[in-house]
NUROSE-612075 format. One record per atom (N, C-alpha, C): residue in three letters; x, z negated, y negated; atom name. Coordinates in steps of 0.2 Angstrom, whole numbers, always signed. Last residue first. Layout:
BEGIN
node aa:ALA; c1:X; c3:Z; c2:Y; at:CA
...
This chain:
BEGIN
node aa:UNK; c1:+247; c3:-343; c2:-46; at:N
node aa:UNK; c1:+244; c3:-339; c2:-42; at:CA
node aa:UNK; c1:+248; c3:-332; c2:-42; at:C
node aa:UNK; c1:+255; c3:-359; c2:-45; at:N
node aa:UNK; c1:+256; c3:-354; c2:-49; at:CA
node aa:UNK; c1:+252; c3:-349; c2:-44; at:C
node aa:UNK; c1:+251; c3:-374; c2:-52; at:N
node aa:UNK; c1:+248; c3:-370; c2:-45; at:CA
node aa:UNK; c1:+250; c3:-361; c2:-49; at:C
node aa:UNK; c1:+258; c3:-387; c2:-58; at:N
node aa:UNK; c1:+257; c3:-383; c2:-59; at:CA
node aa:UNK; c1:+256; c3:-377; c2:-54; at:C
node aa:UNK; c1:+259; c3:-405; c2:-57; at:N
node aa:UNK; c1:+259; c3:-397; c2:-54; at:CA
node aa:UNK; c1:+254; c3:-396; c2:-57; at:C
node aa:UNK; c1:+266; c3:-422; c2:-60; at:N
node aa:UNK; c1:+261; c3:-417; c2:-64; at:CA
node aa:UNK; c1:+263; c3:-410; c2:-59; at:C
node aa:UNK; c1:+266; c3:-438; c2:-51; at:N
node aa:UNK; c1:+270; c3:-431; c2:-54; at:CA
node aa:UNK; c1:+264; c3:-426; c2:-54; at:C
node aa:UNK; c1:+260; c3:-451; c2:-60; at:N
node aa:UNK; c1:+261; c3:-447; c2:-54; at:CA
node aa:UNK; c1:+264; c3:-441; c2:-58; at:C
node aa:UNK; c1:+269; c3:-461; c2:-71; at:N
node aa:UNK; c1:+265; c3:-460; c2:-68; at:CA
node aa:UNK; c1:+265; c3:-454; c2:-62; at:C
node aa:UNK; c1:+274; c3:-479; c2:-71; at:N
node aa:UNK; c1:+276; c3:-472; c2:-68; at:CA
node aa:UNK; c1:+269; c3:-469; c2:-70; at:C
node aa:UNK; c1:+276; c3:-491; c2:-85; at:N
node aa:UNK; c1:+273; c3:-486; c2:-79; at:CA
node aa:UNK; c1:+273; c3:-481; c2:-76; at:C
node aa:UNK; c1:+282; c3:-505; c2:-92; at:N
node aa:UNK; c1:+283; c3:-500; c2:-91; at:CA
node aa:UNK; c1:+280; c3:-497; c2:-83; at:C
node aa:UNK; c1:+274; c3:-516; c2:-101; at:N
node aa:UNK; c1:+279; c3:-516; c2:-95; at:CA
node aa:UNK; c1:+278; c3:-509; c2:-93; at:C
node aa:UNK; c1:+276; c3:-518; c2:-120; at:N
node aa:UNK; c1:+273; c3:-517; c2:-110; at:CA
node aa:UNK; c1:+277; c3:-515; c2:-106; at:C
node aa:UNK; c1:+280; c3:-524; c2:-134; at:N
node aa:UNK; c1:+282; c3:-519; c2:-129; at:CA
node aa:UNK; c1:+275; c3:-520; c2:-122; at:C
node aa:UNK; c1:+268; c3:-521; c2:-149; at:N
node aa:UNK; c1:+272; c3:-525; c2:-143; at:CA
node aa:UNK; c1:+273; c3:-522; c2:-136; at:C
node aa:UNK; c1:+273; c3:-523; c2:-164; at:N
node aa:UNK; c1:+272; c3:-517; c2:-160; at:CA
node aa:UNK; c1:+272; c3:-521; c2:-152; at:C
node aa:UNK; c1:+272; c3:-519; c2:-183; at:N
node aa:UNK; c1:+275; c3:-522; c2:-178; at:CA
node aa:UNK; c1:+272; c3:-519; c2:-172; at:C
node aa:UNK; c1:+284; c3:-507; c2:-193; at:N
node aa:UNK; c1:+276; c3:-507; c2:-192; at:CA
node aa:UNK; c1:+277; c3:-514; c2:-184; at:C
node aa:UNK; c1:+289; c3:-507; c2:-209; at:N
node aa:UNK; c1:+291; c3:-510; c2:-204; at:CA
node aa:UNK; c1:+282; c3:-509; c2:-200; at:C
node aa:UNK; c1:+292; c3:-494; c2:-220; at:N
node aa:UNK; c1:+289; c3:-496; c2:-219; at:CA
node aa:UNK; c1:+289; c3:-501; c2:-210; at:C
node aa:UNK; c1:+304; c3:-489; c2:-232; at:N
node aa:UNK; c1:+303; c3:-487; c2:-226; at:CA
node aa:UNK; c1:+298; c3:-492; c2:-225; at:C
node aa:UNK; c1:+301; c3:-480; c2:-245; at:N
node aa:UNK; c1:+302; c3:-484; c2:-243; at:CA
node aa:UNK; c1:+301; c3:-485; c2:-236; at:C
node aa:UNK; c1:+303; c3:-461; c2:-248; at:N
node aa:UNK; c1:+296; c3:-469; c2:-248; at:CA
node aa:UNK; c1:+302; c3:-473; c2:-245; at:C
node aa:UNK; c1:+314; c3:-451; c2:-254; at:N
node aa:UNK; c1:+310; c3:-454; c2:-250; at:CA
node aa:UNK; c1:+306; c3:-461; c2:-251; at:C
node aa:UNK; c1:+313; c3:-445; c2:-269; at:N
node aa:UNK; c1:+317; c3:-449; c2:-266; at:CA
node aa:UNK; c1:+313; c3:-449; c2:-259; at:C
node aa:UNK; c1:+318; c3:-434; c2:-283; at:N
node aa:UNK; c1:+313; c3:-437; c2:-276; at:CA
node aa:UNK; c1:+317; c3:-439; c2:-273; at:C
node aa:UNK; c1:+325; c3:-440; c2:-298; at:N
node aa:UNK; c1:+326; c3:-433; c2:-293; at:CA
node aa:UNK; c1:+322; c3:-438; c2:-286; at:C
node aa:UNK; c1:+326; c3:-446; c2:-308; at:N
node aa:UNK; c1:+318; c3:-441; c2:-308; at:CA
node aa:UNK; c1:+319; c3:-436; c2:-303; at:C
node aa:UNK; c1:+334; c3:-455; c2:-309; at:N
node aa:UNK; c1:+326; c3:-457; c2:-308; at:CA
node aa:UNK; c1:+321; c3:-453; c2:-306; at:C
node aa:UNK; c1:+346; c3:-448; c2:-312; at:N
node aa:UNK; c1:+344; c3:-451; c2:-304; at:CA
node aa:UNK; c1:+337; c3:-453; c2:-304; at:C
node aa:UNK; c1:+342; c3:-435; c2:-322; at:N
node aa:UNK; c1:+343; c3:-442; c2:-323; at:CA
node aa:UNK; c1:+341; c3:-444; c2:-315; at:C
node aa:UNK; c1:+347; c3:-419; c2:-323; at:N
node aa:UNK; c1:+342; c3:-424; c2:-319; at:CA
node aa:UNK; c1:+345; c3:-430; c2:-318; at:C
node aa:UNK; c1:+359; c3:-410; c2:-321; at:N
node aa:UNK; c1:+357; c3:-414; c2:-328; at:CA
node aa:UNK; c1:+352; c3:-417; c2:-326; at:C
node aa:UNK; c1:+363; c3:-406; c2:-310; at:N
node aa:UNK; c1:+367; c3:-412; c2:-310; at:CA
node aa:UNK; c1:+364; c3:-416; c2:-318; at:C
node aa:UNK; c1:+351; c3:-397; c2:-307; at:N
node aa:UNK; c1:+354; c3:-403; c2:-302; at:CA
node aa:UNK; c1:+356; c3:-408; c2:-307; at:C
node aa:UNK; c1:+357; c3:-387; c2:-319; at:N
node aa:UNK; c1:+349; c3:-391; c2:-317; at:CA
node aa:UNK; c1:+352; c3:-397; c2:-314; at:C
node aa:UNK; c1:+369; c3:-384; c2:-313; at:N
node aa:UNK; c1:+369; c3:-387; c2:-320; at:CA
node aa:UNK; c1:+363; c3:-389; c2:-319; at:C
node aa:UNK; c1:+367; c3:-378; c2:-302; at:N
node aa:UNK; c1:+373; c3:-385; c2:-302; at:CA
node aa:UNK; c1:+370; c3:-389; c2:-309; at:C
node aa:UNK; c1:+358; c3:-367; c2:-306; at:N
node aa:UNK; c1:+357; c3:-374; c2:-302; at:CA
node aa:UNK; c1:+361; c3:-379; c2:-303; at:C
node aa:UNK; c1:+368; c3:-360; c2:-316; at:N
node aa:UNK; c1:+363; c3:-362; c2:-316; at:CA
node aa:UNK; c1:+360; c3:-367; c2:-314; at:C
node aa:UNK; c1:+378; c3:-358; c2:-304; at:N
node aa:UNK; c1:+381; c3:-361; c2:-311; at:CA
node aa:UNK; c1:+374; c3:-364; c2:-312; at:C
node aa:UNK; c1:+372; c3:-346; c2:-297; at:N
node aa:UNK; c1:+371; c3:-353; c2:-294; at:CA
node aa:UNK; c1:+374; c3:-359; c2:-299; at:C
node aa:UNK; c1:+368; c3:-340; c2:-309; at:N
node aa:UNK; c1:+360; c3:-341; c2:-305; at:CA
node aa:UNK; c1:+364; c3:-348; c2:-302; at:C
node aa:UNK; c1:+382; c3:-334; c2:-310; at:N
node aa:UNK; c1:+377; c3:-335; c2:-316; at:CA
node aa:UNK; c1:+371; c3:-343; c2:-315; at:C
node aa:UNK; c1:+385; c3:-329; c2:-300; at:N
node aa:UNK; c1:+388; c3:-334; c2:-299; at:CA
node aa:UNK; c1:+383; c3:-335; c2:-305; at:C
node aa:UNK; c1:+374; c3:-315; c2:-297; at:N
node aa:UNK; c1:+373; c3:-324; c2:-292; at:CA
node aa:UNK; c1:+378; c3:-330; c2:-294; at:C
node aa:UNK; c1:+382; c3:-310; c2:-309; at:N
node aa:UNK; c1:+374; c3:-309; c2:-307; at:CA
node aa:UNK; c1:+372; c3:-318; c2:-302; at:C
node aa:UNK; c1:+394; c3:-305; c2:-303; at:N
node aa:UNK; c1:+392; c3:-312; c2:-310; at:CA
node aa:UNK; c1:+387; c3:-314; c2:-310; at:C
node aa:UNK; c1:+398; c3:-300; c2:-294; at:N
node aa:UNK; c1:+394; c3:-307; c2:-293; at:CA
node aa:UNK; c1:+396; c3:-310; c2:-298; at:C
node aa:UNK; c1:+402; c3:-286; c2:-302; at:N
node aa:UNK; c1:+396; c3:-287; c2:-297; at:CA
node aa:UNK; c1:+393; c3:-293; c2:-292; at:C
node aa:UNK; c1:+414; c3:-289; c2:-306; at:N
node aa:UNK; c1:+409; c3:-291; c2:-311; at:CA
node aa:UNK; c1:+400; c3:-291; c2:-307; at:C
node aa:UNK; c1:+423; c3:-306; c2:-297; at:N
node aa:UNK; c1:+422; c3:-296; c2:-300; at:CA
node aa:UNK; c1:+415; c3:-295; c2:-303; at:C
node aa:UNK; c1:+430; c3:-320; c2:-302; at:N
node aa:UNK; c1:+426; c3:-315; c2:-300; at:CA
node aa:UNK; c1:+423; c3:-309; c2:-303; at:C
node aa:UNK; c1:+439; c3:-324; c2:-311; at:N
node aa:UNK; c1:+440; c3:-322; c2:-307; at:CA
node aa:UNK; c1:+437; c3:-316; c2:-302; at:C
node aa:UNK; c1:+434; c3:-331; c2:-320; at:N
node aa:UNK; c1:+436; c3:-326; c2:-324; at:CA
node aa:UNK; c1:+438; c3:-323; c2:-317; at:C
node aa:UNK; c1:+429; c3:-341; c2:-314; at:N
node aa:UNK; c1:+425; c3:-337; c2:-315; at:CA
node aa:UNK; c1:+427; c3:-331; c2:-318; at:C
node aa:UNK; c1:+445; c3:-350; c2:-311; at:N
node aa:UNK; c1:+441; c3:-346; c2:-306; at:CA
node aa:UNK; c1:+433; c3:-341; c2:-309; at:C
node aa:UNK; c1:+446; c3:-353; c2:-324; at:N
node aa:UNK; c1:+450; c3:-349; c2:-322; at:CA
node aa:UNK; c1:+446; c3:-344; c2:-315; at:C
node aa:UNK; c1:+434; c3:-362; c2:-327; at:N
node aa:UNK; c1:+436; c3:-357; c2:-332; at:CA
node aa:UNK; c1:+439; c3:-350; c2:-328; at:C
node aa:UNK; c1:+439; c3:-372; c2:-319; at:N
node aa:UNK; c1:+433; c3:-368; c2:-316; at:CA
node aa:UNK; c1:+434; c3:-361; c2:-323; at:C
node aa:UNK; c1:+452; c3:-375; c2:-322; at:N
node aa:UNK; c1:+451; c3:-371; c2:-317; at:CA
node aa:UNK; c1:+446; c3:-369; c2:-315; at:C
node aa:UNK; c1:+448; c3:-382; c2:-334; at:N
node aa:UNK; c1:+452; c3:-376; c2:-336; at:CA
node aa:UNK; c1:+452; c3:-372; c2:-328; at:C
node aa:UNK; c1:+440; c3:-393; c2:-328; at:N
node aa:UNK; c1:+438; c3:-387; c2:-332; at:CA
node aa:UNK; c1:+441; c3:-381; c2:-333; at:C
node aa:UNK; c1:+449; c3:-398; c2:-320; at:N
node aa:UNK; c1:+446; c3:-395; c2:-317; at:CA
node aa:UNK; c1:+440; c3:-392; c2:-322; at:C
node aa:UNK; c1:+457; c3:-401; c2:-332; at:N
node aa:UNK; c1:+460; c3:-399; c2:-328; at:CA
node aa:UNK; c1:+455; c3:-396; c2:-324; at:C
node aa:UNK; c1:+449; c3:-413; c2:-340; at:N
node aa:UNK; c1:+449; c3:-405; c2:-342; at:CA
node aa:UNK; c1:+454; c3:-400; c2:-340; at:C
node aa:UNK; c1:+447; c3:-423; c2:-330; at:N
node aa:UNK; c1:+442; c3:-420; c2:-334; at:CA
node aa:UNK; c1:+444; c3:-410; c2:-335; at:C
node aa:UNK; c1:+461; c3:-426; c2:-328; at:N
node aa:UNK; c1:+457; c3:-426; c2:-323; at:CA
node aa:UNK; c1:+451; c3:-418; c2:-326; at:C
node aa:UNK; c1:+463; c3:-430; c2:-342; at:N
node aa:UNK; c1:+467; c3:-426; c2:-338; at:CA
node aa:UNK; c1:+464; c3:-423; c2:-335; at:C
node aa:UNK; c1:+452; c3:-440; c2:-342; at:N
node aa:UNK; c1:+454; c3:-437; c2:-349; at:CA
node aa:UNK; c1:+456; c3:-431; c2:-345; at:C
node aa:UNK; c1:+456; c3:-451; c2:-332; at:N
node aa:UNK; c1:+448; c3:-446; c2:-333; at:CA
node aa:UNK; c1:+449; c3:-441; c2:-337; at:C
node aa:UNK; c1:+467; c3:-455; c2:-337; at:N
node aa:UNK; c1:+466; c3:-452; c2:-330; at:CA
node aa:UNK; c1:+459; c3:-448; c2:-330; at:C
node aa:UNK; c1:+463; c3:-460; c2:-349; at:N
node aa:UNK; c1:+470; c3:-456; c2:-349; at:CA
node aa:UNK; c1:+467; c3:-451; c2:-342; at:C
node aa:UNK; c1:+447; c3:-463; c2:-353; at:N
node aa:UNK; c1:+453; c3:-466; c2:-351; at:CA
node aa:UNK; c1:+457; c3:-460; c2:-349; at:C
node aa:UNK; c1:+431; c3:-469; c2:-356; at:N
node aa:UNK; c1:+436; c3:-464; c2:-357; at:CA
node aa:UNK; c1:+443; c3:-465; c2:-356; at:C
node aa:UNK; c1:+418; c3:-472; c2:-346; at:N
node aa:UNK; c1:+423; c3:-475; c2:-349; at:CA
node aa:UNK; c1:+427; c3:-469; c2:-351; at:C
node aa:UNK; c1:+411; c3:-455; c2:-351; at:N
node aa:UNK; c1:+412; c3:-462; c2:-353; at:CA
node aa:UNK; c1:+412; c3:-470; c2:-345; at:C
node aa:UNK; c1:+419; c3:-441; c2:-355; at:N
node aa:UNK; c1:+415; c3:-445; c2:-351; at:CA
node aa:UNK; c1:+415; c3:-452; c2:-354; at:C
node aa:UNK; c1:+415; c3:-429; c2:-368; at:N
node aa:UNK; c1:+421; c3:-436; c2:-367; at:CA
node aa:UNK; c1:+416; c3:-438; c2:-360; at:C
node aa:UNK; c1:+416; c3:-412; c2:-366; at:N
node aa:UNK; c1:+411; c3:-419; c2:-368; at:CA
node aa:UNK; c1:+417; c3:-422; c2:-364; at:C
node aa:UNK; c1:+423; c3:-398; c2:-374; at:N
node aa:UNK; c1:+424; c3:-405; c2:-371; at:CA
node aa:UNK; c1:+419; c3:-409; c2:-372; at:C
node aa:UNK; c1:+420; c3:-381; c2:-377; at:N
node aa:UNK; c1:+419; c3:-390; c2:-380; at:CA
node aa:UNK; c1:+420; c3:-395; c2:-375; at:C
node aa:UNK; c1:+429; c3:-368; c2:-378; at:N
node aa:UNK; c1:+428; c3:-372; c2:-375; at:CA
node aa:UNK; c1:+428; c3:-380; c2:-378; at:C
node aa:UNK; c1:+431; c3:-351; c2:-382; at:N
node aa:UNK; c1:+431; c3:-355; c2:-383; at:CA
node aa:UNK; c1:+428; c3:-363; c2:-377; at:C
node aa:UNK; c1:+442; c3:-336; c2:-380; at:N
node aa:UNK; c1:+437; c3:-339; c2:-376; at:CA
node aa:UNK; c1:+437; c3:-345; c2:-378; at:C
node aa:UNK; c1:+441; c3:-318; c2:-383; at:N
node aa:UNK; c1:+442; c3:-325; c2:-385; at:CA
node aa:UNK; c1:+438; c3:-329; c2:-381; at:C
């Protein structure tokens, strides 16, 4: 027997509703699918998706901000060509 709670999203609406629990009845479907010897790593990667995605956007790192630095061109310089003296 296989039970299943729905969480409502919010806004809630006909197309979301559907949506919703269409791709749950298909994730349901597709784990029942796999053989019992990648239950083990489907388990662990289910795992992370659900870590991942239960982290409020505040608390997942972000990069710094970008920093302007100023700079001033020059005129550009050849230099000599570099050897190497192979013995």
């Amino acid at each position: 027997m296989h039970g299943v709670r729905l969480k409502r999203p919010n806004p809630w609406t006909h197309e979301t509703e559907l949506e919703f629990v269409i791709r749950r009845v298909l994730c349901h479907l597709l784990v029942d699918q796999v053989p019992d010897q990648g239950l083990t790593e489907l388990c662990e990667s289910l795992d992370e998706f659900r870590e991942f995605y239960r982290l409020p956007a505040e608390q997942v790192q972000r990069l710094p901000a970008q920093k302007s630095i100023s700079a001033t061109l020059e005129t550009r310089r050849e230099r000599p060509e570099f050897h190497i003296d192979e013995e």
